[in-house]
C-alpha angles and dihedrals in degrees: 000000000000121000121189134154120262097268093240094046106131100162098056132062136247112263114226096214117049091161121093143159117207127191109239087246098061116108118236092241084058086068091043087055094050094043084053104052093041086051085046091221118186117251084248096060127081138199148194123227099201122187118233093350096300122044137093116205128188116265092240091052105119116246090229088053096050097046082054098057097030113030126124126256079245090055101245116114107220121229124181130185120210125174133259135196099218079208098050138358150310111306 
């Protein structure tokens, strides 16, 4: 999977890896956990991890099920992090 920031994203930092590979098995919330920590958020920001730009999926949805409904023709399956106030809106 690719993981890269929302282009307009001005709050959160690059990432220096975009590039993962996930087991099947592993839970999409897994991956938010693990984006989290890499970006060092602060337990009062949040964060959305979108497919393909757009999508919201359910923490428990597998990462292999997931892949099959929403991958790309090139056979990465996009992921982008934009922030989020938990007291207010996007940013």
């Amino acid at each position: 999977m690719i993981i890269e920031r929302f282009e307009g994203e001005k709050h959160l930092p690059e990432l220096l890896k975009v590039k993962y590979l996930v087991p099947d098995h592993v839970p999409f919330g897994e991956i938010v956990n693990i984006i989290r920590r890499k970006l060092q958020l602060h337990p009062s920001q949040g964060f959305f991890l979108l497919v393909n730009g757009d999508t919201m999926v359910s923490n428990a949805t597998l990462i292999g099920d997931l892949y099959i409904k929403s991958k790309h023709f090139d056979g990465y399956l996009y992921l982008t992090y934009v922030s989020h106030d938990i007291f207010g809106g996007l940013h």
